[in-house]
C-alpha positions as CSV (number, residue, x, y, z in Angstrom):
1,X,90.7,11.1,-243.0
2,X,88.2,13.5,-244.7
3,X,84.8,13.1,-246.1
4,X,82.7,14.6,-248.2
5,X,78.7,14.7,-249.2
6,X,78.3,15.0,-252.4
7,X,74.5,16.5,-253.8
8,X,73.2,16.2,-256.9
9,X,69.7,18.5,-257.9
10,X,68.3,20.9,-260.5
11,X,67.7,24.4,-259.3
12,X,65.1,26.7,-262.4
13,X,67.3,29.4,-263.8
14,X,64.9,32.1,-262.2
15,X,65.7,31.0,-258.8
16,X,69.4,30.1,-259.2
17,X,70.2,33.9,-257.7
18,X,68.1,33.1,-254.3
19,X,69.5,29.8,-254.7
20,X,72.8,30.8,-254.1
21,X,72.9,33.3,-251.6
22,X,70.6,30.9,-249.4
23,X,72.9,28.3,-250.1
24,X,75.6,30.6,-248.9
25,X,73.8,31.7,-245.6
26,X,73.3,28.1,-244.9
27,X,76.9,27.5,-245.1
28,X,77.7,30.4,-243.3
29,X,76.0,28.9,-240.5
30,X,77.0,25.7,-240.5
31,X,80.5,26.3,-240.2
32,X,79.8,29.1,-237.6
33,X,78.4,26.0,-235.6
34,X,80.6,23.1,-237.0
35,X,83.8,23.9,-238.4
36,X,84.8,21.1,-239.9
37,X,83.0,21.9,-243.0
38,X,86.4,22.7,-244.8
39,X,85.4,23.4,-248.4
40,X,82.5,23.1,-250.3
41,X,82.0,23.2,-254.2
42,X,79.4,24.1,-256.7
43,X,79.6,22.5,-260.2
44,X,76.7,23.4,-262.5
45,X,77.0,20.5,-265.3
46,X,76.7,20.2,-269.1
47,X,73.3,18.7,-268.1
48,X,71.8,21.8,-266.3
49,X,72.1,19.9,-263.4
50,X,74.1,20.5,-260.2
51,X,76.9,18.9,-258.4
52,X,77.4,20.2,-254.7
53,X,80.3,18.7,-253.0
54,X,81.0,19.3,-249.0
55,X,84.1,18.6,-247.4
56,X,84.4,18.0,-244.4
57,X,87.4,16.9,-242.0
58,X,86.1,14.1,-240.2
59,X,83.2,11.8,-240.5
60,X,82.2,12.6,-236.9
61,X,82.3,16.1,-237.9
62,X,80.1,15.4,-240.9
63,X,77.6,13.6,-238.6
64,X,77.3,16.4,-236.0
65,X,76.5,18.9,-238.7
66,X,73.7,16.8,-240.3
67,X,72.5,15.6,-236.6
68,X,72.1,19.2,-235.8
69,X,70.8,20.3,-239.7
70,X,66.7,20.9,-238.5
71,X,68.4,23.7,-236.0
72,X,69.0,25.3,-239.2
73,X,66.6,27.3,-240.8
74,X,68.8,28.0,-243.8
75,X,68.6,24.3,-244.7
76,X,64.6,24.0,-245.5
77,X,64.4,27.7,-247.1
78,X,67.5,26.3,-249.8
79,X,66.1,23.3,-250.5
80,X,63.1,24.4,-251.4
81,X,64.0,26.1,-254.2
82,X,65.9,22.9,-255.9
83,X,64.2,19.7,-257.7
84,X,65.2,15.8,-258.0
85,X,67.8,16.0,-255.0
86,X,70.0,13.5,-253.7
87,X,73.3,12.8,-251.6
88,X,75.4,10.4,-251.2
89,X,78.9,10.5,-248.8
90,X,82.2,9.0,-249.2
91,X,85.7,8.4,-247.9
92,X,88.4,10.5,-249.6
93,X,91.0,8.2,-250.1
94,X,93.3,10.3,-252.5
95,X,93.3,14.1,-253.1
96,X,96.5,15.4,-255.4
């Protein structure tokens, strides 16, 4: 069954460019490394907020990826630039 981590931060309009293509270096990498991550979705919300939603096929998978995240140098340089982060994972238990 698949999983998914699901963030939740605030990135300043200025640095939501840099933002983004750091975010999508770091993704890059991670699924050269660990392919599991199947999808992954950016939601900015009606808050100014952001909703960042990985999906990944397997919780071992999952775990591998974050075991292995301080290889990543991607990871620190992205998260820098956002404010007020925080994850949480789950169980997908229906997907239509």
């Amino acid at each position: 069954m698949s999983v998914v981590r699901s963030h939740a931060y605030s990135v300043d309009p200025a640095d939501l460019e840099e933002f983004l293509a750091r975010r999508a270096s770091l993704i890059g990498t991670i699924r050269e490394a660990h392919p599991g991550l199947t999808k992954t979705l950016l939601v900015e919300l009606d808050d100014g907020t952001y909703s960042d939603t990985w999906h990944w096929e397997s919780g071992a998978q999952m775990g591998a990826a974050l075991a292995a995240l301080p290889a990543f140098p991607e990871a620190p340089l992205t998260m820098a630039l956002t404010r007020d982060a925080t994850a949480r994972d789950g169980r997908v238990v229906d997907e239509r």
